[in-house]
C-alpha positions, 0 to 999 in steps of 0.5 A, spaced: 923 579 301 926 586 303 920 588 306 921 582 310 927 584 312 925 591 313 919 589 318 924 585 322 929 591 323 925 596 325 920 592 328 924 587 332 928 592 336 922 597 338 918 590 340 924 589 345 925 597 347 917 596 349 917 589 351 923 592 357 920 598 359 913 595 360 916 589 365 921 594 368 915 599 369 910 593 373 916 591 376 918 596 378 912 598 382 912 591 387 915 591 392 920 586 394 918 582 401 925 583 403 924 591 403 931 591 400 934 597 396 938 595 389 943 598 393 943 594 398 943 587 394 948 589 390 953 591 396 950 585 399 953 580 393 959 584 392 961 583 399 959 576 399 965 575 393 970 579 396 969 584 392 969 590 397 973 595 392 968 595 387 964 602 389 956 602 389 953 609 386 947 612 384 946 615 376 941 619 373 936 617 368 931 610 367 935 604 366 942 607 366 944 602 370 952 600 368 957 596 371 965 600 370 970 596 369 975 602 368 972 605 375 971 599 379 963 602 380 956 599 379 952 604 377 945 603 378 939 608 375 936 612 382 930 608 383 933 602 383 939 605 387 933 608 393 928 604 392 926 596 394 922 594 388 923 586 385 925 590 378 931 594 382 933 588 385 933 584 378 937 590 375 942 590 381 944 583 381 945 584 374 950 589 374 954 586 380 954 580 376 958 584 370 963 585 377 963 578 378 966 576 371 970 581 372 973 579 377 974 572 375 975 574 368 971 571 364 972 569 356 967 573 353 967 580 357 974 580 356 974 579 348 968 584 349 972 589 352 977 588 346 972 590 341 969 596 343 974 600 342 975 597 336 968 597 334 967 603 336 971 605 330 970 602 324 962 601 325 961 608 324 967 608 318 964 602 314 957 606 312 961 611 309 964 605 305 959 601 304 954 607 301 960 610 297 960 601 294 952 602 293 952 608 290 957 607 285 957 601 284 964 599 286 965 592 289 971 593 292 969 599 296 963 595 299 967 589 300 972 594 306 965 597 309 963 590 310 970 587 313 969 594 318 962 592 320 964 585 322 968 588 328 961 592 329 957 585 328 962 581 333 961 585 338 953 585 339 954 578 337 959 577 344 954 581 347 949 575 348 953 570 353 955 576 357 949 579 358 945 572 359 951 570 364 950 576 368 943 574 368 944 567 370 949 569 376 945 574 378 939 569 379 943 565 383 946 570 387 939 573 389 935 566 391 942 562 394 943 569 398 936 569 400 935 575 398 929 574 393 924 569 395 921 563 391 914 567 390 918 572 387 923 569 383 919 569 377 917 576 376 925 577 377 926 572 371 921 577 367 925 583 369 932 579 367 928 576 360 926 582 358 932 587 358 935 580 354 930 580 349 933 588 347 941 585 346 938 579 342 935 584 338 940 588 336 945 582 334 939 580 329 939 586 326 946 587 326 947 580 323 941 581 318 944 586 315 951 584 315 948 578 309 944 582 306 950 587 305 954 580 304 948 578 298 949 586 295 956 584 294 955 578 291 951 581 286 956 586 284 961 580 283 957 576 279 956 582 274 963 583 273 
C-alpha cells in the first residue's frame, strides 16, 4: 500500500508537469487565425468588462504568467505577451479571468487570498512538528503538525474551482468575443486542461498525505 501511495505522489505530479509542457509547447508553436497577440486578448477582455485599471505587462520566464490582485497587473510570460499562438492566447484569457473574479469578488478567490499567508506560514512549520511527532513517537506533536498542515491542504483544495472557473470564463470569453474561432476551440480547451491537471495534482497529493499522516496518528493512539 505505501508503495502505492508513494507511486501516485511522485508520479502524479510529474505526469501533469509533462502533460503542461508538452501541450503549452505544440500549442505554442499554431498560430491563432486571428493573428492576436496575448497581449492584446487580455487588453481586449479586460476592456470589454470595464476593467481599464488593470495594467497588461511582460514577465520573464516559461509559464510565469500570473494575475497580481495587490497591483491590479496581468503578467504574462513574454511569448505569450509578443506572440499570437493558440497557447498564448489560452493562457492569456485565463489570467484575465482571475482579474474578472477579482472584480466581482468571487467566493473561493477571496477565501484563497485569506489562506495563503496563512498557508504559507504553518505549511512549512507543520513538518518540523510532524517529523519531531514520528521520530519520537509522540502523538501529540504529530497532532499539531497535522492541524498546521490542514491551512496548507485547504488552500490547494480552494485552488481547484479558482483555477477551473478562471478556465471556464476565459473560454467564454474568447469564443463569445470572437476572438478564437470554432476550429480552435478545441485546441485552447487542450491548453487550459492541461495546466488544470498541474493543480488537481497537487491537491491529490496534498489531500494524500494529509490521511496518510491522519492514519499514522491514529496508529499512535491506538497504542497508547
Amino acid at each position: 500500500m505505501y508503495i502505492v501511495y508513494f507511486l501516485i505522489i511522485l508520479i502524479l505530479p510529474i505526469y501533469a508537469q509533462m502533460k503542461v509542457r508538452s501541450t503549452y509547447k505544440k500549442f505554442s508553436q499554431v498560430q491563432s487565425s486571428k493573428m492576436m497577440t496575448g497581449a492584446q486578448v487580455a487588453r481586449q477582455i479586460l476592456d470589454h468588462h470595464g476593467l481599464f485599471d488593470v495594467r497588461v505587462v511582460p514577465t520573464q520566464g516559461v509559464l510565469s504568467d500570473h494575475y497580481n490582485p495587490a497591483t491590479k497587473t496581468v503578467a504574462l510570460s513574454e511569448s505569450n505577451y509578443y506572440e499570437s499562438s493558440i497557447a498564448g492566447i489560452a493562457v492569456a484569457a485565463h489570467e484575465v479571468g482571475h482579474a474578472i473574479q477579482h472584480k466581482e469578488a468571487y467566493s473561493f478567490l477571496n477565501i484563497r487570498s485569506k489562506l495563503a499567508p496563512v498557508a504559507n506560514i504553518t505549511s512549512n512549520a507543520s513538518w518540523i512538528f510532524v517529523m519531531i511527532g514520528i521520530f519520537a513517537s509522540s502523538s501529540g506533536f504529530l497532532l499539531l503538525g497535522i492541524v498546521l498542515l490542514l491551512a496548507g491542504v485547504l488552500f490547494q483544495v480552494v485552488t481547484l474551482p479558482v483555477e477551473f472557473d478562471a478556465s471556464k470564463r476565459a473560454m467564454n470569453e474568447v469564443v463569445s468575443l470572437g476572438i478564437i474561432p470554432n476550429n480552435e476551440e478545441r485546441a485552447a480547451k487542450k491548453v487550459l486542461n492541461a495546466a488544470a491537471m498541474t493543480y488537481v495534482a497537487a491537491a491529490a497529493v496534498a489531500v494524500l498525505e494529509l490521511l496518510r499522516l491522519i492514519l499514522i496518528y491514529t496508529g499512535m493512539r491506538s497504542d497508547d
